[in-house]
C-alpha positions in Angstrom: -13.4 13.6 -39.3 -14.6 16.5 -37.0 -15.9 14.3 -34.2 -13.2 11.9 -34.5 -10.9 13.7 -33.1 -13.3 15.5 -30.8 -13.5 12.0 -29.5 -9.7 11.6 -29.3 -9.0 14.7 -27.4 -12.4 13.6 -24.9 -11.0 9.7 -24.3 -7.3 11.6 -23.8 -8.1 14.1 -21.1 -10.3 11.3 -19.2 -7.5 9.2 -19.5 -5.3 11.4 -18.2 -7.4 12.6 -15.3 -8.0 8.7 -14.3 -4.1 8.7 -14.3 -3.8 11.7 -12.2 -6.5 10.9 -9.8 -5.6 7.1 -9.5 -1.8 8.1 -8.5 -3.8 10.3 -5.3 -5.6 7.2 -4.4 -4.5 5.7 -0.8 -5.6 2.6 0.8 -6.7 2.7 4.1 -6.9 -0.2 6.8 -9.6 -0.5 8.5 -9.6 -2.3 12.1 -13.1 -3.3 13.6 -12.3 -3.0 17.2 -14.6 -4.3 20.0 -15.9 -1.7 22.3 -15.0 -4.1 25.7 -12.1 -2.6 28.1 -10.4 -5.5 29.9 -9.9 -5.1 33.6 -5.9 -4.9 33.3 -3.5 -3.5 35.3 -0.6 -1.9 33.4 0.5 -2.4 29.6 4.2 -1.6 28.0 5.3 -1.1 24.9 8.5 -1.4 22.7 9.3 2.1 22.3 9.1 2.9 26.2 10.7 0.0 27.2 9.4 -1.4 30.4 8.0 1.1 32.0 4.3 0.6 33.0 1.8 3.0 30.9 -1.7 3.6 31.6 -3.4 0.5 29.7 -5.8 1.2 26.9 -9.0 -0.7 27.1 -8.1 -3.8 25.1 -5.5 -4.6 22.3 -7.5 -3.5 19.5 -6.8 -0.4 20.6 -3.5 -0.4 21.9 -0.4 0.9 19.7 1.1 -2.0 17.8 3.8 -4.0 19.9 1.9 -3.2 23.3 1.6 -5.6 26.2 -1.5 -5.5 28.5 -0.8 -6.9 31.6 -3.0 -8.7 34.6 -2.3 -7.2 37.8 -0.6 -10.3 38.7 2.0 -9.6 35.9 0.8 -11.9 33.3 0.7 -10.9 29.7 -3.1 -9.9 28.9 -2.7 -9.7 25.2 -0.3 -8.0 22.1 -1.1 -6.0 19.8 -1.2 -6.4 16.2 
């Protein structure tokens, strides 16, 4: 009867430290980016409107809703 409820007590603290370190648990998204930078010009994004920024290297790494630009004026790539 002794180790019953030595084994009750054992199978209730684990489950209640599974609970308590599953609800600390965070996923994380990973992003394989290429290590290339594009020979752009300029990008913009949606929260400076359009003024022209310093490009980052390629979209990958550029803030989501960024444009890269050619020097020409054409759109490069978005990011994602």
């Amino acid at each position: 009867m002794a180790s019953n409820k030595k084994f009750e007590v054992i199978l209730l603290a684990f489950v209640c430290g599974a609970i308590l370190l599953g609800g600390n648990m965070k996923s994380v998204e990973a992003k394989i980016c290429p290590q290339v930078c594009y020979d752009v010009a300029y990008m913009t994004c949606k929260s400076s409107g359009d003024q022209h920024l310093t490009p980052a290297c390629n979209c990958c790494i550029a803030s989501k809703g960024c444009t890269l630009y050619n020097a020409d004026g054409t759109p490069f790539c978005t990011a994602s």
